[in-house]
VOKOL-455343 format. One record per residue (C-alpha): residue in three letters; x, y, z. Coordinates in steps of 0.1 Angstrom, whole numbers, padded with zeros to 4 digits, always signed. Example, Ala and Ser with C-alpha at 12.3 -4.5 7.8 and 13.67 -1.06 7.14 Angstrom:
VOKOL-455343
ala+0123-0045+0078ser+0137-0011+0071
END
This chain:
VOKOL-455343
unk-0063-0281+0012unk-0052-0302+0039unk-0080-0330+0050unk-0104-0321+0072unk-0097-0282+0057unk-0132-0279+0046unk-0147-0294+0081unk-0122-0273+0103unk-0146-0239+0085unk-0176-0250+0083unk-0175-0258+0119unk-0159-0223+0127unk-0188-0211+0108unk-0217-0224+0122unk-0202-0219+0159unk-0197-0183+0149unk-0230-0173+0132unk-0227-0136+0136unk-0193-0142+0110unk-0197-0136+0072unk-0162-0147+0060unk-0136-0164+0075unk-0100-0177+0070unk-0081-0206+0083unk-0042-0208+0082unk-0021-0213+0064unk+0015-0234+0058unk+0043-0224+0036unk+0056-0255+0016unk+0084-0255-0014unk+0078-0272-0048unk+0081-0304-0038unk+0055-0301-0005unk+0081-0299+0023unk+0070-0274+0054unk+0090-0246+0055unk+0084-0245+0087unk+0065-0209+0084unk+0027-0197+0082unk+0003-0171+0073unk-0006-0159+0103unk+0024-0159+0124unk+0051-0148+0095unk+0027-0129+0071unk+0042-0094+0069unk+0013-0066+0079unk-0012-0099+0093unk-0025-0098+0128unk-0049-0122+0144unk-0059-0085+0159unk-0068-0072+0128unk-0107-0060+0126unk-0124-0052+0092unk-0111-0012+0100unk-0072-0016+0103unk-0079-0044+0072unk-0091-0018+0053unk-0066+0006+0063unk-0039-0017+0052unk-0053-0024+0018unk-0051+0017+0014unk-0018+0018+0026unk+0002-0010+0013unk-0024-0023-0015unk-0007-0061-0006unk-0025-0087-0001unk-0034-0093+0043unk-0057-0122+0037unk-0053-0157+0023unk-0074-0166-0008unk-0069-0206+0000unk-0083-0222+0034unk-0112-0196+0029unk-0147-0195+0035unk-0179-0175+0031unk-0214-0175+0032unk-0228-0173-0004unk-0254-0147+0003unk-0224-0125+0010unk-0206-0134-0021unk-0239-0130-0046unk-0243-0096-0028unk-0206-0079-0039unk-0200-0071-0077unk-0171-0091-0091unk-0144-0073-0118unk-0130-0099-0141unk-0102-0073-0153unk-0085-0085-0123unk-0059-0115-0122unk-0031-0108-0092unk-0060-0086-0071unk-0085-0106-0076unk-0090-0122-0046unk-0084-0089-0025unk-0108-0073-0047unk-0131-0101-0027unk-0120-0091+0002unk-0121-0057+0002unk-0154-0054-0009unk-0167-0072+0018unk-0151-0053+0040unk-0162-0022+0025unk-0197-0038+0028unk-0193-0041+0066unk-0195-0075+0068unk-0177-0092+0096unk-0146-0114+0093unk-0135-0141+0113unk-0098-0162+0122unk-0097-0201+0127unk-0061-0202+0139unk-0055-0240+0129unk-0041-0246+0094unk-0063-0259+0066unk-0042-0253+0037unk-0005-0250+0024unk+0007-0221+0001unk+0033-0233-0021unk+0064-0215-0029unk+0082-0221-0063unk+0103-0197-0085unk+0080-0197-0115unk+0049-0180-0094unk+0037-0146-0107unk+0048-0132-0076unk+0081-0146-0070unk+0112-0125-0075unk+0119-0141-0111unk+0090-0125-0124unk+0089-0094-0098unk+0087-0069-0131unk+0059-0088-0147unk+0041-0083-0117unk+0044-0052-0113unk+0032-0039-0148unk+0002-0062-0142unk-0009-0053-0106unk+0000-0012-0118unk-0029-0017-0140unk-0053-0033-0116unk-0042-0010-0090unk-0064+0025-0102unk-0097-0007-0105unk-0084-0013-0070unk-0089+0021-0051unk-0123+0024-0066unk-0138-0003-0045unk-0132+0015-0017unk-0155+0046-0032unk-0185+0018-0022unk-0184+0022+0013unk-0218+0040+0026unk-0209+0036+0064unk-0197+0078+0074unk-0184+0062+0109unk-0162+0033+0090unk-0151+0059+0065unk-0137+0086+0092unk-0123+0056+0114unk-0101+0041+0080unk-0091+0080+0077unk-0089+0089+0106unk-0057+0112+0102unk-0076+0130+0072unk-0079+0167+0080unk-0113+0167+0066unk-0125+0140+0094unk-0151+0166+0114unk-0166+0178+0084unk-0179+0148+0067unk-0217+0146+0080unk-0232+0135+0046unk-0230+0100+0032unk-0237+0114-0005unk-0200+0134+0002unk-0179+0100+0010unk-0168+0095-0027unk-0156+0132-0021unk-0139+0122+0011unk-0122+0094+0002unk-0110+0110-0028unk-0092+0135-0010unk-0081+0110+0018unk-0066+0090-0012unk-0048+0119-0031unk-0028+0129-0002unk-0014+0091-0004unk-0005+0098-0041unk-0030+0078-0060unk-0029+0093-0094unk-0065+0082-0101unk-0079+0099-0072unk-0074+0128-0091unk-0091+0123-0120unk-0120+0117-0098unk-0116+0149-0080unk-0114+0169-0111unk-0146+0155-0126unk-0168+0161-0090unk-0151+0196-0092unk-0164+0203-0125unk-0206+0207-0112unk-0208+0240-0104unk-0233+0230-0078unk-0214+0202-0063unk-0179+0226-0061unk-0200+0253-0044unk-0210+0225-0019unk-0177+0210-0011unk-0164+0249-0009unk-0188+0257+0016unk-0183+0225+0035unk-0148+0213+0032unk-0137+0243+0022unk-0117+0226-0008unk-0120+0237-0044unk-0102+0240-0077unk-0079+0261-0065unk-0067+0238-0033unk-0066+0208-0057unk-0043+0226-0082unk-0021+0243-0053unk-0019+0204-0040unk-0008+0189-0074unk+0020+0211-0075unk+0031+0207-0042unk+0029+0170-0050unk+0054+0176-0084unk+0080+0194-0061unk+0077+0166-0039unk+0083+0138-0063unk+0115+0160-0080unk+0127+0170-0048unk+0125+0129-0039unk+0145+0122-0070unk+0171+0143-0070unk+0208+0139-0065unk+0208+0162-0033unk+0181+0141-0017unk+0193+0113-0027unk+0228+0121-0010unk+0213+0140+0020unk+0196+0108+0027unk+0217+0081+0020unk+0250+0091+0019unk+0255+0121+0047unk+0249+0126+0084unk+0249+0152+0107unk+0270+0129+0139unk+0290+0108+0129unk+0281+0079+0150unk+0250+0081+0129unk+0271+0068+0097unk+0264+0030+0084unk+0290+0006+0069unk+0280+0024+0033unk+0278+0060+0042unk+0312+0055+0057unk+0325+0036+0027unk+0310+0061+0004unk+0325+0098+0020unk+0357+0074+0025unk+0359+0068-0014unk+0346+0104-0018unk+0378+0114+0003unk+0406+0094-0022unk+0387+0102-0051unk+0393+0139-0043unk+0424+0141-0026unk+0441+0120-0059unk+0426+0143-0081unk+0435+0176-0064unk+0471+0169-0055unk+0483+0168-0094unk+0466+0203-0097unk+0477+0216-0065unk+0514+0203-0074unk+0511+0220-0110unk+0500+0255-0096unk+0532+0252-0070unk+0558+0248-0099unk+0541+0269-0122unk+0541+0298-0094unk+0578+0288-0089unk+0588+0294-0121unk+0572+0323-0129unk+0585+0340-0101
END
């Protein structure tokens, strides 16, 4: 924390009562404490002084990164005492916080005046050294992750985070959010959504419910997992893979690689054809 850090939010705090948790900024330094001459909220990918507790949440869904410095932060502790805490988490952690408060509709607040500095080193968890390492341990937290969003009781904060869902005009109940979010979720391809789905399906009087009001059942759910497979293949294979990286339908649409690819592609098949084309010719010659 830079001095003064814990002055700079108190003061924010108590001249902005209405304001649960808040977050000052935050400076970039190396390993030895040197400004990098970057911040939080001015070079953070995804951040936005803008931001209000519905695009935060959005985010989160989306990119599942974290928008919201754990350091130079502050809360009320009646907040904190009123969120449940998962101690599974180590690299979500704090966005677990976050999240959850969010979720809870409280109300977060900016002090655009840095407090604290982040440091950057190569041997952080994060850092592209360990990127792998990260990875297998944030793919685990990840399915914990989505559930806190399930905790959100607010129908109005739920349709506004989905608001592109298909479903959006026929969520009237708060008991069918889980069921909402669920299907708002699978659509983004998050595996544990539909685990979830499958288990609320299997009450006969719940899937007779959502049938009459969403119109969703097992059915739609196991028409949507395969066309979620043939997706994912389709995605992966070499066609796609060429159709979108490699070819292009003008020309002045190429990049350096594209070009240097069907270049290479050109050579490789004009060196291999001409011995063959060169062998038919004789052979034909001689025959005749």
């Amino acid at each position: 924390m830079r001095p003064n850090c814990l002055q700079k939010l108190v003061n924010y705090m108590e001249e902005n009562p209405h304001i649960d948790f808040a977050f000052g900024n935050v400076e970039y330094v190396d390993e030895k404490g040197e400004d990098l001459h970057e911040n939080w909220f001015h070079q953070r990918d995804g951040f936005s002084l803008e931001n209000t507790e519905t695009d935060l949440i959005r985010l989160y869904v989306v990119n599942g990164t974290s928008m919201l410095p754990y350091i130079g932060s502050i809360a009320k502790r009646e907040v904190l005492k009123a969120i449940p805490y998962n101690y599974a988490f180590i690299m979500m952690f704090d966005m677990s916080i976050w999240l959850s408060l969010l979720c809870k509709n409280y109300k977060i607040g900016y002090l655009n005046e840095l407090c604290a500095n982040y440091r950057i080193h190569i041997n952080q968890v994060s850092s592209i050294k360990k990127k792998k390492k990260a990875l297998q341990i944030s793919w685990f937290e990840r399915s914990l992750f989505w559930e806190i969003i399930l905790t959100i009781e607010d129908v109005d904060l739920v349709k506004a985070v989905f608001s592109d869902s298909p479903f959006n005009d026929k969520l009237k109940e708060k008991s069918d959010i889980p069921f909402y979010i669920c299907l708002a979720l699978f659509d983004k391809y998050q595996p544990m959504t539909y685990v979830l789905l499958s288990k609320m399906l299997n009450n006969k009087s719940y899937l007779s419910h959502v049938e009459k009001e969403f119109g969703y059942g097992v059915k739609e759910l196991r028409a949507r997992i395969s066309k979620i497979h043939q997706e994912i293949e389709d995605k992966h294979s070499l066609r796609h893979f060429r159709n979108k990286y490699f070819y292009s339908r003008q020309p002045k649409d190429l990049n350096l690689w594209q070009l240097l690819f069907l270049m290479i592609r050109r050579s490789w098949f004009l060196i291999t054809l001409r011995p063959i084309k060169t062998h038919f010719r004789k052979s034909k010659k001689y025959s005749a």
